[in-house]
C-alpha positions in Angstrom: 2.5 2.0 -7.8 -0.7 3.4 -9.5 0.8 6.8 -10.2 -2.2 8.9 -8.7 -0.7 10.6 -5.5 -1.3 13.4 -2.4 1.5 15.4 -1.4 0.9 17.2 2.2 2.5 20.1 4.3 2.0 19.3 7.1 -1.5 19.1 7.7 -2.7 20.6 4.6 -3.3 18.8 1.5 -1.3 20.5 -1.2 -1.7 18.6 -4.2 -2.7 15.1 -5.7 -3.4 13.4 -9.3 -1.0 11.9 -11.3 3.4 12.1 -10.3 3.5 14.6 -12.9 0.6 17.2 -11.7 1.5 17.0 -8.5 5.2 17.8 -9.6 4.4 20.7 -11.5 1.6 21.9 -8.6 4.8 22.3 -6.3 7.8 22.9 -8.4 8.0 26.5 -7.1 7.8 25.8 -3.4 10.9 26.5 -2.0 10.9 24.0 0.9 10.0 20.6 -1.1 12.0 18.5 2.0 9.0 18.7 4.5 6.4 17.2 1.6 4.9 13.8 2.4 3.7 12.1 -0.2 1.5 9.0 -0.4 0.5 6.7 -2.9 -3.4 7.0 -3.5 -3.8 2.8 -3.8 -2.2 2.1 -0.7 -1.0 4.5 1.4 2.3 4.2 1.2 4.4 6.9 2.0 6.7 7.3 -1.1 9.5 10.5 -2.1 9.4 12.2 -5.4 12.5 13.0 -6.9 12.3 17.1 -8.2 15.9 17.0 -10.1 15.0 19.4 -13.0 17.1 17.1 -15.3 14.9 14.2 -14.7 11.6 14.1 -17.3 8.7 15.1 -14.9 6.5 12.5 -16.5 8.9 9.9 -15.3 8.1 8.2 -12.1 10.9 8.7 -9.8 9.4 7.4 -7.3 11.6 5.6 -4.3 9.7 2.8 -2.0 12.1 0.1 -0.9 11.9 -2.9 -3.5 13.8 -5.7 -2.9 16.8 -6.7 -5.5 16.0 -10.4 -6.8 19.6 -11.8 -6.1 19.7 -15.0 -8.4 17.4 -15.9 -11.3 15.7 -19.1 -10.5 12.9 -20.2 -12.3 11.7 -19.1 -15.8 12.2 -15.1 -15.2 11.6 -14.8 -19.1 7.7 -16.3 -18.7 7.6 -14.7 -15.3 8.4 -17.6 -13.3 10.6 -16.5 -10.0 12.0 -19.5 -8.1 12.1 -18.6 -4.7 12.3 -20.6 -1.1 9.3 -21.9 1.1 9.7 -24.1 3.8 7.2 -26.9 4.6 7.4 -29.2 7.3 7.8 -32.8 6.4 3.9 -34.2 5.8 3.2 -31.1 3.4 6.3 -32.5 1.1 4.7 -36.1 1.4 1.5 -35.2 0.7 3.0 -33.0 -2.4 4.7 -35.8 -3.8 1.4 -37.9 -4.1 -0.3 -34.9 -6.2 -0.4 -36.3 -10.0 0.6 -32.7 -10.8 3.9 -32.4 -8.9 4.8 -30.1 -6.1 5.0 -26.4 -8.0 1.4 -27.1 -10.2 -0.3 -28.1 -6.9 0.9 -25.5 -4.7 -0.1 -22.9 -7.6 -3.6 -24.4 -8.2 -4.1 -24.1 -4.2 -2.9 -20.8 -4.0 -5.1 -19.5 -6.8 -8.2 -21.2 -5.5 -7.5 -19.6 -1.8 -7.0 -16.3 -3.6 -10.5 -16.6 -5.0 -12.1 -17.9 -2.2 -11.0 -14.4 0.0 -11.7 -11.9 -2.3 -13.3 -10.1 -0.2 -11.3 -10.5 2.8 -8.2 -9.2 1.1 -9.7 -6.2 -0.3 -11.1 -5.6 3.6 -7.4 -6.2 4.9 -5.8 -4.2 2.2 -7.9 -1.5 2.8 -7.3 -1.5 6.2 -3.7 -1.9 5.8 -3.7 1.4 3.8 -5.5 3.6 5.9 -3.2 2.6 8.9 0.1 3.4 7.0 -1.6 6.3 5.7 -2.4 7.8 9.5 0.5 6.3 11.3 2.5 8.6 8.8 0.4 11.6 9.0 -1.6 11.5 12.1 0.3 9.6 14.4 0.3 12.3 17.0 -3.2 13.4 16.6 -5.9 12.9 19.2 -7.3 9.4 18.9 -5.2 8.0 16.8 -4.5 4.6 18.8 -8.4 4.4 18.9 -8.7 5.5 15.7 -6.7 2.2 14.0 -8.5 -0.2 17.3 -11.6 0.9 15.6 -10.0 0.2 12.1 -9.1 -3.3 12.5 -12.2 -3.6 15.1 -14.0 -3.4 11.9 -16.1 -0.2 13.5 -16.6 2.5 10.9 -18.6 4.7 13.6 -16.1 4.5 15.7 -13.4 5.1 13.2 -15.2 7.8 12.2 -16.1 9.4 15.8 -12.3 9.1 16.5 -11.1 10.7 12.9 -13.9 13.7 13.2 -11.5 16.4 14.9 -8.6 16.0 12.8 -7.8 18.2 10.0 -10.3 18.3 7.1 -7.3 17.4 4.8 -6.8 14.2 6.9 -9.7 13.2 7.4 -10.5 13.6 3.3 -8.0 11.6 2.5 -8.5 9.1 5.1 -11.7 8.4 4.0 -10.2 7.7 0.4 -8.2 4.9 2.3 -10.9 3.7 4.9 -13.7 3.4 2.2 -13.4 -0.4 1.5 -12.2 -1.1 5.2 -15.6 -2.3 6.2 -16.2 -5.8 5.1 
């Protein structure tokens, strides 16, 4: 998580910056349980912890991370061992690579991750703007048309669909939809 943030009631944005601004912004509302609060790279709806014991420059941020359950690989260099499956030609064709199975499969991967540069940031940003609105304006007008014309790769129609819901939303939407447009 990049640690930049907007916290909503409702429809109105409340705060954003850094976990702990926006922490001290609303430390005096009384009602902190109807907050939603997103993470500003990607949309992701996250919870903020507001125990006073807890150090408010602390993250305490929750989002669902999986637990790694054994420790194959190298964890100390980095290296995670984890399962793929690949049907019986892929293995073949691995086993003739002069640099063995892991090397070539890393050296592929890295080249298709440069070749769709691009792409990714276009799907990424995509990806964030819808998990931003399905969480916040999932039962506004146009909102089904709204992410047709997001993955549609239509920014006027995104935008005609998006232009009657709440300034804050659509503010912050924009933040999102920005590099949707490839």
């Amino acid at each position: 998580m990049g640690g930049s943030v907007f916290a909503f009631a409702g429809e109105k944005l409340i705060a954003e910056g850094s976990i702990a601004q926006v922490k001290e912004k609303i430390q005096n509302y009384v009602d902190r349980q109807n907050f939603l609060f997103f993470d500003q790279d990607n949309g992701k709806q996250i919870s903020l912890d507001f125990d006073p014991r807890l150090d408010p420059q602390l993250p305490n941020v929750s989002e669902g991370r999986p637990a790694v359950k054994n420790k194959r690989g190298r964890p100390r260099l980095g290296v995670v061992g984890r399962e793929i499956t690949l049907l019986p030609r892929h293995w073949e064709w691995l086993d003739e690579q002069r640099s063995g199975a892991s090397a070539t499969l890393r050296r592929l991967l890295d080249q298709h991750r440069l070749d769709n540069t691009s792409v990714d940031k276009t799907r990424l940003a995509q990806d964030s703007t819808n998990r931003f609105i399905y969480a916040i304006a999932g039962n506004l007008g146009n909102f089904e048309e709204a992410v047709r014309a997001l993955y549609a790769n239509n920014p006027d129609g995104f935008a005609e669909c998006v232009k009657r819901w709440p300034s804050d939303i659509r503010q912050c939407t924009k933040h999102y939809s920005d590099g949707a447009w490839g």
